[in-house]
C-alpha positions, 0 to 999 in steps of 0.5 A: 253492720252487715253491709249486702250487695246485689247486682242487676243490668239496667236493661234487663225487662223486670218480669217481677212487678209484683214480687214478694220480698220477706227478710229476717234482720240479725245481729253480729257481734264480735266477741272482746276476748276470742274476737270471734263473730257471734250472730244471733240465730235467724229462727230468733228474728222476726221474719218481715216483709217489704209491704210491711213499712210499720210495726203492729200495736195492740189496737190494730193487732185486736181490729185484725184479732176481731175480723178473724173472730167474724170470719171464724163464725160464717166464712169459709174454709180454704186451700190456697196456692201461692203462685212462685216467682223464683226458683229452678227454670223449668226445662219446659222453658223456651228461649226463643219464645220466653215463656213455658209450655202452658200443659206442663206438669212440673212448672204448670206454666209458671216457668219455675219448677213446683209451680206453686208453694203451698197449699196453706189454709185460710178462710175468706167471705162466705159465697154472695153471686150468682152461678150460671152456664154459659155458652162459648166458642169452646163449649159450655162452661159454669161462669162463677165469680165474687168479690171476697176477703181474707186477713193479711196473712198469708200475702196474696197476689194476682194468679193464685189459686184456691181450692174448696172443700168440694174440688172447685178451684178459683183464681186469684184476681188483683188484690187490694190490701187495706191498711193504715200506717203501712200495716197491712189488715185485710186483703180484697181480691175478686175469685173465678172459677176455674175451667175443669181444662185449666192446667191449674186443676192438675196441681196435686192436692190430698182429698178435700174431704180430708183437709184440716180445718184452719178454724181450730187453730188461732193465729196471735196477730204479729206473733207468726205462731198458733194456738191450737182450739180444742172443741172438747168440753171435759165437764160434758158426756162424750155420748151428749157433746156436740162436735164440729169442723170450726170454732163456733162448736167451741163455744157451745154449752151442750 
């Protein structure tokens, strides 16, 4: 046993409310002959997290299975970022006002440098409210917003930010997380539609048009890995076959 230790001052403000922990556990062992130590190599452990209080079984791995079967059919397909809580502090941070510039371009305002890990892609409910301009004190601006839903990977959090297919970028708002045992199976959470002004729109992203199709490819619930989904039918003329960005093009005969 590997025992870790970690310090902290008690009176320290904790600005890491909604942290999230993952670990790998690993094995070490002292070899009878040599007495050497042997550890088990970290890409062999299965990486976990601390939101994760059970391990999956094969009834909840199909219910989690069966939702990205339904999402595959009508939602839609994303890029997300994942707002980042430690790292490197930027240079841009104040000691005196303890917070970042709002317009810098390294930190884009999260105090560490990047600002954001990702993007990663992940397909969420399809679009149900209304889109309206409205008029504020700092000019017109499109109001749009719904409540949507994603599988439990990857974890979310209040102050991410996705992008659409067509440049649109929305904020993350609290996230719900249904579970049962302790095992998470979908994530709830409102978006908004970000001002064209927020500092988030400078994140750099490639060209939307561009963007692989997360739909292709199949992740096995607890497994961590993908399987990739061809659309292409070999029994079927190239000239006659139907091709498409998602999965459902998988499953026609034509």
């Amino acid at each position: 046993v590997v025992l870790a230790t970690y310090r902290y001052v008690k009176q320290e403000v904790v600005t890491r409310l909604a942290q999230r922990i993952f670990y790998r556990v690993t094995v070490v062992a002292m070899d009878a002959d040599t007495g050497a130590l042997i550890e088990t190599p970290l890409d062999r452990a299965t990486q976990s997290t601390n939101l994760e209080t059970e391990k999956l079984d094969w009834i909840w791995a199909e219910a989690i299975r069966r939702n990205k079967w339904i999402r595959d059919q009508g939602a839609e397909r994303v890029k997300v970022f994942i707002r980042r809580s430690v790292g490197t502090r930027c240079g841009c941070y104040s000691d005196l006002h303890k917070q970042a510039s709002h317009d810098c371009e390294v930190c884009f305002g999260t105090r560490i440098m990047g600002g954001y890990d990702g993007p990663y892609d992940i397909t969420i409910a399809p679009d149900d409210s209304d889109k309206k301009i409205s008029q504020t004190n700092r000019g017109r601006t499109v109001e749009h917003g719904y409540e949507t839903w994603t599988g439990p990977s990857p974890l979310l959090s209040q102050r991410d930010f996705i992008v659409k297919l067509n440049g649109d970028r929305y904020g993350v708002g609290p996230v719900r997380m249904p579970s049962n045992r302790g095992l998470l199976l979908q994530q709830h959470f409102p978006i908004q539609r970000l001002d064209e002004e927020d500092i988030r729109y400078r994140v750099l992203i490639p060209d939307p048009r561009f963007l692989s199709a997360p739909q292709t490819r199949y992740q096995v619930p607890g497994q961590g890995g993908s399987t990739p989904m061809m659309t292409e039918k070999r029994e079927i003329p190239a000239e006659r076959e139907i091709r498409g960005n998602t999965v459902t093009f998988e499953n026609h005969g034509s």
